[in-house]
DRENLONU-369218 format. One record per residue (C-alpha): x, y, z; residue number from 1. Coordinates in steps of 0.1 Angstrom, whole numbers, plus 2048, in hexadecimal, padded with zeros to 3 digits. Layout:
KOLKE/X/Y/Z/NUM
...
This chain:
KOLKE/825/524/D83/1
KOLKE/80C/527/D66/2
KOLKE/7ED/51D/D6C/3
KOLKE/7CE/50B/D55/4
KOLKE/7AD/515/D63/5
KOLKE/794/4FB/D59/6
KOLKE/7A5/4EF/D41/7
KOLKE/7B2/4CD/D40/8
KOLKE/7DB/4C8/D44/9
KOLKE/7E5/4AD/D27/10
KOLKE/80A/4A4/D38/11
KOLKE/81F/496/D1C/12
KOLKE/842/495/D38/13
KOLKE/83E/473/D42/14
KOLKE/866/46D/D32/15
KOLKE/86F/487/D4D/16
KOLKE/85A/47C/D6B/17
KOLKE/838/46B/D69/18
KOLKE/81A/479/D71/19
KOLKE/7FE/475/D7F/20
KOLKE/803/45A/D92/21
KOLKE/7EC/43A/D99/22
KOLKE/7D9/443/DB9/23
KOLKE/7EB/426/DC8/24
KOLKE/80A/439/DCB/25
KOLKE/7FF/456/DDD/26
KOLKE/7E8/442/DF7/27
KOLKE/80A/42D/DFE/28
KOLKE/820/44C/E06/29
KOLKE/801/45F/E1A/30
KOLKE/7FC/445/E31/31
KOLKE/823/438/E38/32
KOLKE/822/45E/E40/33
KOLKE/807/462/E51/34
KOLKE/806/43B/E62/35
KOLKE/82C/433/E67/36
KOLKE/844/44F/E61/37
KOLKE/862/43A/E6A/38
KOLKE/884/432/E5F/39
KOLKE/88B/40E/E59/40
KOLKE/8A9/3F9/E6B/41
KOLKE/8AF/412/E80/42
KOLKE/897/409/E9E/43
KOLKE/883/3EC/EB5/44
KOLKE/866/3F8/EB2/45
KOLKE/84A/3ED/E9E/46
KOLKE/848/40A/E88/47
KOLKE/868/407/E7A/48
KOLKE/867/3E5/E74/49
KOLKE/843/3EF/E5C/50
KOLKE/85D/408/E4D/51
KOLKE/876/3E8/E3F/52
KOLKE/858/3D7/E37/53
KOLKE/84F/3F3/E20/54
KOLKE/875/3F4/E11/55
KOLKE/874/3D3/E0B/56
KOLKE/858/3CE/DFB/57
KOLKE/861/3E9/DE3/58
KOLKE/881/3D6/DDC/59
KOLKE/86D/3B5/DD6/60
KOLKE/857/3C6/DBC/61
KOLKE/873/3D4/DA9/62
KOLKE/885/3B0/DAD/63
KOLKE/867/39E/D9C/64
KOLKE/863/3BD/D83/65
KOLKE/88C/3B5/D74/66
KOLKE/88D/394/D7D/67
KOLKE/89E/393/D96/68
KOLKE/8A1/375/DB3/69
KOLKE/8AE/388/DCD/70
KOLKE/899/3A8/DDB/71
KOLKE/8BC/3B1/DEC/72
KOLKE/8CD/3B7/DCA/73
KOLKE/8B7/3D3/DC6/74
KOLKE/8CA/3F7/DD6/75
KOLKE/8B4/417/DD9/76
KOLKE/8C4/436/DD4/77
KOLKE/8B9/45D/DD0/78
KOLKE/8AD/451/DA9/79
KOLKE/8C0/440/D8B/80
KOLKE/8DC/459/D89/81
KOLKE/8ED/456/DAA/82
KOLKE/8E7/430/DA2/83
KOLKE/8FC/434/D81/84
KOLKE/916/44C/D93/85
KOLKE/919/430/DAE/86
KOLKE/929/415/D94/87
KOLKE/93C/42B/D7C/88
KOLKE/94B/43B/D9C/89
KOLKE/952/41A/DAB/90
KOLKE/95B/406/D8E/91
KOLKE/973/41B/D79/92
KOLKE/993/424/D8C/93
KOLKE/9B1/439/D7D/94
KOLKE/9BC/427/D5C/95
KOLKE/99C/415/D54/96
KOLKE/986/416/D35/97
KOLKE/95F/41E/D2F/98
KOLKE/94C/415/D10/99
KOLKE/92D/42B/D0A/100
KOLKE/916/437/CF0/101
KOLKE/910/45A/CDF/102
KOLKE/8ED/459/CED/103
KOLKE/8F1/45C/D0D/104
KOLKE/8E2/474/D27/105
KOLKE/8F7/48B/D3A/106
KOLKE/8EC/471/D5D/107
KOLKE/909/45C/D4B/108
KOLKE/920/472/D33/109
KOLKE/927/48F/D53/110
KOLKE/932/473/D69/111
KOLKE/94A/466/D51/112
KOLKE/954/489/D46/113
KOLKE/962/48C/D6A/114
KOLKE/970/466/D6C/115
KOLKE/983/472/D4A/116
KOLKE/992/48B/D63/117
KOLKE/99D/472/D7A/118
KOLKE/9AF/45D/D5E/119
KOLKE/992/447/D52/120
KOLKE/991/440/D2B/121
KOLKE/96C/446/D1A/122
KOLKE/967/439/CF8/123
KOLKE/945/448/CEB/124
KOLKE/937/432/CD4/125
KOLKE/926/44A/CB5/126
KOLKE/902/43C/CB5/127
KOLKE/8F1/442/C93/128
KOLKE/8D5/466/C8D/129
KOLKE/8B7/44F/C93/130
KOLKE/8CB/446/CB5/131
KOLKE/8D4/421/CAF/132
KOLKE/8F2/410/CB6/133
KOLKE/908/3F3/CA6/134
KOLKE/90F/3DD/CBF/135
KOLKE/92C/3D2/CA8/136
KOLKE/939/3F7/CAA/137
KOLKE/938/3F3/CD4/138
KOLKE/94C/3D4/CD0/139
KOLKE/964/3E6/CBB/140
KOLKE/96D/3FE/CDC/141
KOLKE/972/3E8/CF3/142
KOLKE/997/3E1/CFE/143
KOLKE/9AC/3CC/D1A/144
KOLKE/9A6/3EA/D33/145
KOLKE/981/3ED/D2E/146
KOLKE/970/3E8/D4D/147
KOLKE/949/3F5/D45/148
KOLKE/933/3F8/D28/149
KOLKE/914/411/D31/150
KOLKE/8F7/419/D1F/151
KOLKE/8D3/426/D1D/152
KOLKE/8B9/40B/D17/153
KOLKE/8A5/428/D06/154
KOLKE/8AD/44B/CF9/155
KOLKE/89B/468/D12/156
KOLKE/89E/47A/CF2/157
KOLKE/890/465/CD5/158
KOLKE/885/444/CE8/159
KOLKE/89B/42F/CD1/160
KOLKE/8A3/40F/CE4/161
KOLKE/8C1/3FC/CE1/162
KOLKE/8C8/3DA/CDB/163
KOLKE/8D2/3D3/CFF/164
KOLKE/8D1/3AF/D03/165
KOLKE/8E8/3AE/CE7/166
KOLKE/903/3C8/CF6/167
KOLKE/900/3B6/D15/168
KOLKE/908/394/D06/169
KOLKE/928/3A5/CF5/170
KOLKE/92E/3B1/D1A/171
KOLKE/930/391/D29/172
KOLKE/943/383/D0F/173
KOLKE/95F/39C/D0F/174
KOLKE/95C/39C/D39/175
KOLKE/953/3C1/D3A/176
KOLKE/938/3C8/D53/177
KOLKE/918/3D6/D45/178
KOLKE/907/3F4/D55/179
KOLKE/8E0/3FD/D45/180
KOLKE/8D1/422/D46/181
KOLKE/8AB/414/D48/182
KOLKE/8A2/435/D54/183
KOLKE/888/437/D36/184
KOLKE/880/412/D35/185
KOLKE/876/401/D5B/186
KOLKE/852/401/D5C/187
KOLKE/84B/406/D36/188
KOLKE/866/3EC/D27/189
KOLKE/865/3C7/D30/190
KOLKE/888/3C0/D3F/191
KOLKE/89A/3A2/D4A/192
KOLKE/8BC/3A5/D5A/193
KOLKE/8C5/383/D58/194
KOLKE/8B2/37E/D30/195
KOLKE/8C0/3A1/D2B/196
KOLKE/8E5/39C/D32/197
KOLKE/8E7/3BB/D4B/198
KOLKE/8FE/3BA/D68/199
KOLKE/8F3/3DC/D7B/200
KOLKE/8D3/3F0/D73/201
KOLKE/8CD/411/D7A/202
KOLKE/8A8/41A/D7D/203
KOLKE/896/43C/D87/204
KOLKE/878/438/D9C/205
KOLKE/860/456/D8F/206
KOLKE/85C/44C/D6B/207
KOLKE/84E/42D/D62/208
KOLKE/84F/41D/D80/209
KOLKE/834/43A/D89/210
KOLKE/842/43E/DAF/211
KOLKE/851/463/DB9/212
KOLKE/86A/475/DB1/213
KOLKE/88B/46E/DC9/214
KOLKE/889/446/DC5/215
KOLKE/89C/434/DB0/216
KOLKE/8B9/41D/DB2/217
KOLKE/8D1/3FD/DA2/218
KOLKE/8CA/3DA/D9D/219
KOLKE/8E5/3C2/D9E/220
KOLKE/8E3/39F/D87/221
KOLKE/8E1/384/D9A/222
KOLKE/906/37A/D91/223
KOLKE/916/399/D9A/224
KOLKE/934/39B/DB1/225
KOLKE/930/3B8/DC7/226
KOLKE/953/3B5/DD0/227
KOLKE/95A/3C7/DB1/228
KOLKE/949/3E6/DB8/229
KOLKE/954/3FA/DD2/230
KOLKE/93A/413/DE4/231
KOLKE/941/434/DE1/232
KOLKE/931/442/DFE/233
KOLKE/92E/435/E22/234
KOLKE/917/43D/E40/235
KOLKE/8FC/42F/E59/236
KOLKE/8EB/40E/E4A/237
KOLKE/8D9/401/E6A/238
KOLKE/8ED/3E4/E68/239
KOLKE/90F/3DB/E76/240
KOLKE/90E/3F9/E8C/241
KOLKE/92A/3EE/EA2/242
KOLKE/942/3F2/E8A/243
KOLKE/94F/410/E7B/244
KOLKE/959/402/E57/245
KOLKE/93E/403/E3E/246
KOLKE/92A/3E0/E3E/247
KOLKE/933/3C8/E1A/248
KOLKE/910/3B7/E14/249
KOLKE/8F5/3C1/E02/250
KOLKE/8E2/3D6/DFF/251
KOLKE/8F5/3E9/E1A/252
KOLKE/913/3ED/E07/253
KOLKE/901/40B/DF2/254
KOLKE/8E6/418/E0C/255
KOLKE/8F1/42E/E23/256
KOLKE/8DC/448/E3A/257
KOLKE/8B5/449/E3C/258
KOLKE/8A2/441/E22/259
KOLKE/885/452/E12/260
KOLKE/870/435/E1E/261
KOLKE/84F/44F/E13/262
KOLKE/85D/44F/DF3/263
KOLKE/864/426/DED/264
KOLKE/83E/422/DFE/265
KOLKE/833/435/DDD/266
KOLKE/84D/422/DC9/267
KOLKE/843/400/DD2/268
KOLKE/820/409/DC9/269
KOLKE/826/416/DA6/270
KOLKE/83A/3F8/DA2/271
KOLKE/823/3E0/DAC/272
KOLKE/808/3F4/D96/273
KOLKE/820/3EE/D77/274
KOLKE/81C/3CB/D85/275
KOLKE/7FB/3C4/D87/276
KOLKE/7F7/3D6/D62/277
KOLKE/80E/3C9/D55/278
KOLKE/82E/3D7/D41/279
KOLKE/824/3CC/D1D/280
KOLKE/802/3D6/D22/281
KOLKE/811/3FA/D2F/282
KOLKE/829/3FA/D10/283
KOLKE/811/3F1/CFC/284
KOLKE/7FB/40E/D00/285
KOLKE/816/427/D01/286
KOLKE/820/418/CE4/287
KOLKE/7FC/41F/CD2/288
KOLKE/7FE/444/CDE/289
KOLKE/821/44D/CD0/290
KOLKE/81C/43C/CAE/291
KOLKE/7FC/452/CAA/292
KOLKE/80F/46E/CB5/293
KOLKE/82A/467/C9C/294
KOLKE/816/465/C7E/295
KOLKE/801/485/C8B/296
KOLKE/826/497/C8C/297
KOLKE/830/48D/C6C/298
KOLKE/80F/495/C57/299
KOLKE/812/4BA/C63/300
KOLKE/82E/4CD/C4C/301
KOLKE/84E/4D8/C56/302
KOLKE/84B/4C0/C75/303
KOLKE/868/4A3/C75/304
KOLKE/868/488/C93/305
KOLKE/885/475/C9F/306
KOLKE/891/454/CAA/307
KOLKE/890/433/C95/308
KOLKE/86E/42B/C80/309
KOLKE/868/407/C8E/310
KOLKE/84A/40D/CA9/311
KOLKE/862/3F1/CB6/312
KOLKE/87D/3FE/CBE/313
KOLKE/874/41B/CD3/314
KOLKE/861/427/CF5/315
KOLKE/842/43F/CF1/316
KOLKE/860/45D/CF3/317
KOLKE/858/474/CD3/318
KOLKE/86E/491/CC8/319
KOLKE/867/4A8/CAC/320
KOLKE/873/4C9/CA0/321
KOLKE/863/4E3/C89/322
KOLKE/871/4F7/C6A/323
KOLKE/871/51B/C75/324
KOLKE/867/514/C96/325
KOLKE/87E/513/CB6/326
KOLKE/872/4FA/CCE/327
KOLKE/873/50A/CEA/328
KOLKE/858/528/CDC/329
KOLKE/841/506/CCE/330
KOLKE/845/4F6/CF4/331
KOLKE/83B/516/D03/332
KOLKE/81D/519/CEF/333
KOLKE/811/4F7/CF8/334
KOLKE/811/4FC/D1B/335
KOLKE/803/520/D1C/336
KOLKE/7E3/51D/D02/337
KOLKE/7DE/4F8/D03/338
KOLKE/7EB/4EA/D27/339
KOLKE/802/4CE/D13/340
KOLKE/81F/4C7/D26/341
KOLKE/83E/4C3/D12/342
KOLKE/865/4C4/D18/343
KOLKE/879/4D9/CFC/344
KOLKE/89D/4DD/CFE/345
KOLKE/8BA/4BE/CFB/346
KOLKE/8AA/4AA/D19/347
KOLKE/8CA/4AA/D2E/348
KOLKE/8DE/499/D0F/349
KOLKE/8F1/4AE/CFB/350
KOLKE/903/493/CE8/351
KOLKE/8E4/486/CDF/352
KOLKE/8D8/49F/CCC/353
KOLKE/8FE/4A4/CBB/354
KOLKE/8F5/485/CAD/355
KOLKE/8D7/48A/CA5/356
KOLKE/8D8/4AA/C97/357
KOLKE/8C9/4C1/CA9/358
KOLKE/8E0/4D1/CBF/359
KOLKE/8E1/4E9/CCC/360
KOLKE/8BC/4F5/CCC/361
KOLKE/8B0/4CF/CD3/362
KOLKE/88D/4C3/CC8/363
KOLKE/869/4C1/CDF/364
KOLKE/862/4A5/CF1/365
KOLKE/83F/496/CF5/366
KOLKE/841/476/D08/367
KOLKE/81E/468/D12/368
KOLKE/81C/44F/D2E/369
KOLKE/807/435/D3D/370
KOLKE/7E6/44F/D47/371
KOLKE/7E8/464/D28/372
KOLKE/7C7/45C/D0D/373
KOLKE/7C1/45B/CE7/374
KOLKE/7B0/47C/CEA/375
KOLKE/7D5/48E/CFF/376
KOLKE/7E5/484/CE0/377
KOLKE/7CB/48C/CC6/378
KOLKE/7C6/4B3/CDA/379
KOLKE/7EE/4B2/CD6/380
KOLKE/7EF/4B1/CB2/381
KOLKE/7D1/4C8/CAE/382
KOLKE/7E4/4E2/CC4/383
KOLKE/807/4DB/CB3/384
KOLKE/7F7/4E2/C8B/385
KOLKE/7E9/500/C9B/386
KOLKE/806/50E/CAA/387
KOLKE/81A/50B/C88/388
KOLKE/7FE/515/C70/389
KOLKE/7F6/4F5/C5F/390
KOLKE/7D4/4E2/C5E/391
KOLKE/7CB/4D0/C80/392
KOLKE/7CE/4AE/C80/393
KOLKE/7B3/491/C83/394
């Protein structure tokens, strides 16, 4: 592990896994470890019944954060992809069809890779090099066997978000179930299932949401059938125990074994942080920090950022490349000399870069979150000018 001596670490991840976290969320998972320690359903005793409390009132939070009516409708799971693997699993059998998007992260494009195995049909929808979409051209793939449209809210890559409520109106109208990626959005993005048009929402726990890593989970509208989606795996709920068939209701349905309640105390905290903030005023500053990154990028030669102009249109996700430069040798360099977290590569979404252009080396990533300053960003630039010779910025 490299280490920083007395020098202060400017993390510029948060699109991979926020951090730090508010102070709220590591006082929640200390004492639940530390004060109740046990699993919930699964007991009389007093403890356990503090340990449902805690589950539930991460559910509530995450209810009133999309929305939501019904706490129930929200289903934890290990974090948003085993929540996206859980519907395209259980929604598309043999002879089915898929519509997605050239943008997508490999948390949706692997599953569907090995669904296209099993005899499931995947129209890819060609997004355009800034990564935005026609939602005319997703309407143009969708035929009599299509069962499930799924998309990102927002590009991990270039933060371009798509016009969701629009693709999810086209979803309803066409009877095609609509499955959201919000992995980059919950937390950052205001979101309204029911406003929004979105049938099923998976969300990942540790980014903007600001709980741990290992939380996440899926949201069902308040209209959807649960009868259409099978569960894919079955175990111990707690509930029903007398029977040996998986229980029907939810959230049970798609919950099985213990839960990491430690890590849903967290979540529910971070959650109820976001809350109390509020998501606009959370957007709003990440939104301040990336446009001044953005214009510090572009002002220094040979540097080119991605992702559509319109401040918008996108998340605080910023992706750049330099002429001459590989990205991995410029992401090294931050980290080593100035501490400045970054994430170089293609981000877990080949396809994304394909049409963006910059596969295969990829781009750097700099996503700032909720915690990071004026003066993380304005160090970044400084550092990124000197790294490639040109004349710091600001």
């Amino acid at each position: 592990m490299t280490e920083h001596p007395q020098r202060k670490v400017i993390y510029l991840d948060n699109a991979a896994t926020s951090w730090p976290k508010p102070d709220c969320v590591y006082e929640a998972m200390e004492t639940f470890m530390r004060k109740v320690g046990a699993s919930p359903g699964r007991s009389g005793h007093h403890l356990a019944n503090e340990a449902e409390r805690i589950r539930f009132d991460a559910r509530e939070a995450i209810a009133e954060l999309l929305g939501l009516s019904d706490p129930m409708r929200v289903v934890f799971a290990l974090n948003a992809t085993t929540a996206l693997n859980m519907v395209m699993q259980g929604l598309l059998p043999e002879g089915s069809h898929v519509v997605t998007t050239s943008m997508e992260h490999n948390s949706v494009m692997r599953p569907l890779r090995a669904l296209e195995q099993r005899g499931v049909a995947v129209s890819i929808v060609p997004c355009q090099a800034d990564g935005s979409i026609s939602v005319k051209a997703i309407g143009e793939h969708i035929k009599p066997e299509t069962r499930l449209i799924v998309v990102n809210h927002a590009s991990n890559v270039c933060g371009t978000v798509l016009p969701i409520r629009e693709i999810g109106a086209l979803a309803r109208q066409r009877g095609v179930t609509f499955l959201l990626d919000a992995a980059q959005t919950v937390g950052c993005w205001p979101i309204n299932m029911a406003a929004d048009n979105i049938d099923l929402l998976a969300f990942s726990g540790h980014k903007s949401l600001l709980g741990p890593t290992g939380t996440g989970g899926l949201a069902f509208s308040d209209n959807f059938d649960i009868a259409t989606l099978p569960a894919t795996a079955f175990g111990g709920t707690g509930s029903g125990s007398e029977q040996e068939t998986h229980p029907e209701f939810l959230p049970d349905k798609y919950e099985i074994g213990t839960p990491n309640i430690a890590g849903l105390a967290g979540l529910d905290a971070g959650v109820r942080f976001v809350l109390q903030r509020g998501v606009e005023e959370i957007q709003q500053h990440e939104r301040d920090l990336a446009n001044r990154l953005i214009d510090g990028l572009q002002s220094i030669a040979g540097m080119h950022t991605l992702g559509v102009a319109g401040p918008l249109s996108r998340t605080a996700v910023v992706s750049f490349t330099c002429d001459g430069r590989s990205c991995s040798d410029i992401a090294h360099h931050l980290d080593e000399r100035f501490a400045i977290m970054s994430r170089p590569g293609l981000q877990c979404a080949p396809r994304a870069h394909r049409t963006m252009g910059t596969f295969p080396d990829g781009t750097v990533r700099l996503s700032p979150g909720f915690s990071s300053t004026v003066a993380d960003i304005e160090q970044t630039l400084d550092a990124v000018a000197d790294l490639v010779g040109a004349k710091a910025v600001g």
